[in-house]
C-alpha positions as CSV (number, residue, x, y, z in Angstrom):
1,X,9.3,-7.6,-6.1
2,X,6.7,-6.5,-3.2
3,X,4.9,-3.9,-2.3
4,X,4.6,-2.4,1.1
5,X,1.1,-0.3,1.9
6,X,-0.3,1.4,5.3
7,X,-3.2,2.6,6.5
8,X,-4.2,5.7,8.1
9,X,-0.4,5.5,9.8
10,X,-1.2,1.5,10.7
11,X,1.7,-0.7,10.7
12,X,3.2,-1.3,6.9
13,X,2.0,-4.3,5.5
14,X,4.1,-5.8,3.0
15,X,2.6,-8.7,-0.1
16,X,4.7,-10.5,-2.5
17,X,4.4,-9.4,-6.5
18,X,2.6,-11.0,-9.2
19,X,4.5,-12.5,-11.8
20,X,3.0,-9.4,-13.8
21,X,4.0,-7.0,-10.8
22,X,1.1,-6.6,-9.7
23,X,-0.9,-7.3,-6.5
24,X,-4.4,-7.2,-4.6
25,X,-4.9,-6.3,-1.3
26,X,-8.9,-6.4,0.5
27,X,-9.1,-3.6,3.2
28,X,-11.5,-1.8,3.8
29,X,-11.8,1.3,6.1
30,X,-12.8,1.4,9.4
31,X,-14.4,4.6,9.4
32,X,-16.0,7.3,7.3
33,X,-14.4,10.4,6.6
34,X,-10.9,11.1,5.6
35,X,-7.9,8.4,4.9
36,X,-4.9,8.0,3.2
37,X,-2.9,5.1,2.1
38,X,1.1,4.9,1.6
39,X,2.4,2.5,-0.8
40,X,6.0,1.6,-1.9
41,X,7.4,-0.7,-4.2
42,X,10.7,-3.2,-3.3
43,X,12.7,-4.1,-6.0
44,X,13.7,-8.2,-6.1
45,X,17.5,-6.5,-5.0
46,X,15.9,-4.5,-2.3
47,X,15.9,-1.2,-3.3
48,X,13.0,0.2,-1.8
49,X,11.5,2.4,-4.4
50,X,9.8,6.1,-3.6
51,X,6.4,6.3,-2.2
52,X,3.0,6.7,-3.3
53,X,0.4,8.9,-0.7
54,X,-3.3,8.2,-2.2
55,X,-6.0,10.2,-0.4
56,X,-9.8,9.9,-0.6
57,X,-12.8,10.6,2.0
58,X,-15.7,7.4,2.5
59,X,-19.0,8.8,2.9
């Protein structure tokens, strides 16, 4: 399993699972003000699962 994030419309950026399915990712934005983050989930048989849009503002 893997997950595939990106940033602000940035390239996709894809990091292996855990062996709990989980995963860490350090990014920090490069501005203040408004961002959003899109993250999908690949299944070990390559089904691409449906997308997550998280949105926040940094102050």
């Amino acid at each position: 399993m893997s997950y595939t994030y990106s940033s602000d419309g940035d390239p996709e950026v894809t990091v292996a699972a855990d062996a709990h399915h989980g995963a860490a990712v350090d990014w920090t934005p490069p501005t203040d003000g408004f961002h959003y983050l899109t993250v999908h989930a690949t299944t070990r048989s390559g089904v691409r699962l449906a997308p997550y849009d998280y949105f926040f503002t940094v102050s």
